[in-house]
N, C-alpha and C positions, 0 to 999 in steps of 0.2 A: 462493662469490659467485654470486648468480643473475646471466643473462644482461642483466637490465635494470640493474643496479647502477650499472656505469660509466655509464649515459647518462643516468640520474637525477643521479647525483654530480656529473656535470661542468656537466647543469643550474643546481641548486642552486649552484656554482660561478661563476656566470656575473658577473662585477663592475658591469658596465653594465646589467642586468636591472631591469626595470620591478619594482616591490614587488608589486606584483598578481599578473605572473606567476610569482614566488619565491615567494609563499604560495599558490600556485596549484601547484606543482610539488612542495611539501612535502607539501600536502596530498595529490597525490594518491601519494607516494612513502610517505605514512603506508599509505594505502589498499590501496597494490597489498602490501606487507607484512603487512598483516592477512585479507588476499583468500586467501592461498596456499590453504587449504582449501576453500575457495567456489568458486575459478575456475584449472581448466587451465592456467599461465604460463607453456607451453613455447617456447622458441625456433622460430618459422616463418620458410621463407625468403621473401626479399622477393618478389616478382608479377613476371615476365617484360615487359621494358622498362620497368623499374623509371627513373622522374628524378630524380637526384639533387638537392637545394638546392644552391646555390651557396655558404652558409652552411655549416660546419659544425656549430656548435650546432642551428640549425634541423633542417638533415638528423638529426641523432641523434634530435629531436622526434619528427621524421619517420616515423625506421623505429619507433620506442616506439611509437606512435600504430597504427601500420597491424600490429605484432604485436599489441597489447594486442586491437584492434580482431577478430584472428582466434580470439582466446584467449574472447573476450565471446561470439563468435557461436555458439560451440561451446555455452556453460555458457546465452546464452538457448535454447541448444535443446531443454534437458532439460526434462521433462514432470514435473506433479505426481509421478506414481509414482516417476520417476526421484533425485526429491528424495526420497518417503519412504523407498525402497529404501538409496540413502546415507547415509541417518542411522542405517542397521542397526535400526531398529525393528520388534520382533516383534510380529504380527499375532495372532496365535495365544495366548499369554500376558502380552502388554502391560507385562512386568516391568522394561524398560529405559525407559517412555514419557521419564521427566524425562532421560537420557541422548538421546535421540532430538531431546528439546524442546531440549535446548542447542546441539544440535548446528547443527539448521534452525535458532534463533534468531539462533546468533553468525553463520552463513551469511547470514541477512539483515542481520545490524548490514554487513557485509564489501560488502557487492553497492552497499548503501546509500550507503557511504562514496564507493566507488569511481563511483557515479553522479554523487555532488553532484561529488566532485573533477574528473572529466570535462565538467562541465559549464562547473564554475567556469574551467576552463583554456580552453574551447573560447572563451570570450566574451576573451579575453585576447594566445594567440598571431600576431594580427594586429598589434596595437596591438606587441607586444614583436621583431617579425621584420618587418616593412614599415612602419618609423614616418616614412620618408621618401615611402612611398607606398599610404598609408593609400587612394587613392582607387583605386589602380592596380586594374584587373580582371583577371582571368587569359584570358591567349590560348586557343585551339585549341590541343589537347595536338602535334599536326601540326606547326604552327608557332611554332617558339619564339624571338623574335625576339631577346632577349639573354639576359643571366644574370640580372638583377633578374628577369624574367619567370620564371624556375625556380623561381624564392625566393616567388614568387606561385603557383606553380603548388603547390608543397609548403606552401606554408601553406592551401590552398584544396583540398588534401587532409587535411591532418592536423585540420581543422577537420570536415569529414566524414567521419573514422574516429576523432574524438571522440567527436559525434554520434552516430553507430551507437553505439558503446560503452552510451553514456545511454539507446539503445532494446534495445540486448539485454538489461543490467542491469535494465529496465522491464519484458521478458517473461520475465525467469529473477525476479524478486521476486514477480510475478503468481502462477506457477509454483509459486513456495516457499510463499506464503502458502497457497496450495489444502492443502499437504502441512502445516504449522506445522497448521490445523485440524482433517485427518485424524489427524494422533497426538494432539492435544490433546481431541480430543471423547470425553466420555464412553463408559463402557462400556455402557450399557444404551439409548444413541444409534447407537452404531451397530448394534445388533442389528434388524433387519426387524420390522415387526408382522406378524401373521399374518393371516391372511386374513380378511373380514370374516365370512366364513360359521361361522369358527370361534369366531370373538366371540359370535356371535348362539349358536350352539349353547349356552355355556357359560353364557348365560344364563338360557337354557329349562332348564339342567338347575339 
């Protein structure tokens, strides 16, 4: 069992839960399940003065959100090459290209998923964790004047390490698409033309 299991299950578990955010948390429990090859899901520890929610479902939101969030930043990081290099794609004899193409393609279905479902959830976890203070704004991290304010303060995170998720997912798809073109482009596309002097020569002869 991966490390997100429990805190997806007991999501999905939640009896009092808005329908929005239960199809909101499937979806992306579909996602993060079909991602595993696409995107790093290792367990990171939490960031030094770390706030807890006052909430326990929330908090579990919480920490899901702020790893997933470290695991995204990593796989936006990789660079065209980086994607063609992972798909094992030989340069040199081109005899795996359709092995290569599957590989960056089901990588992009994987990134895809997991962007709409972060998205779709980001618009959601307020309305489902502060439905009593939907207007409530978040303190200075300084001062925290009660425990609702916590529950404000981790919603008003996990909402910006949704977010990011949605922008690293948006430079790791950029990324794969460069690489999805390099192995898909023809063999006589990617060969150089030669210089024009030697065009010209071969026509004088």
């Amino acid at each position: 069992m991966a490390w997100y299991d429990p805190l997806l299950d007991r999501l999905l578990s939640l009896t009092d839960a808005d329908s929005g955010f239960v199809s909101a948390i499937q979806h992306l429990k579909t996602a993060i399940d079909g991602a595993g090859g696409s995107i790093c899901l290792t367990d990171v520890a939490l960031r030094r003065g770390w706030l807890s929610a006052r909430d326990p479902d929330l908090e579990r939101l919480h920490a899901l959100a702020y790893k997933l969030a470290s695991c995204a930043d990593a796989t936006g990081r990789k660079t065209q090459l980086d994607w063609v290099l992972e798909s094992g794609f030989r340069t040199v004899d081109r005899t795996n290209t359709p092995e290569a193409l599957r590989h960056l393609l089901a990588a992009r279905t994987h990134l895809d998923s997991l962007q709409r479902a972060c998205g779709a959830l980001t618009s959601v976890v307020r309305r489902q964790f502060l439905k009593a203070h939907m207007t409530f704004t978040a303190p200075a991290r300084a001062v925290i004047p009660s425990m609702v304010a916590l529950d404000a303060v981790a919603v008003t995170d996990t909402e910006a390490d949704l977010a990011a998720i949605v922008r690293h997912c948006d430079q790791a798809l950029q990324a794969l698409q460069g690489a999805i073109d390099t192995v898909a482009e023809p063999v006589g596309d990617m060969t150089p033309d030669p210089p024009s002097g030697v065009k010209l020569s071969l026509v004088l002869r």
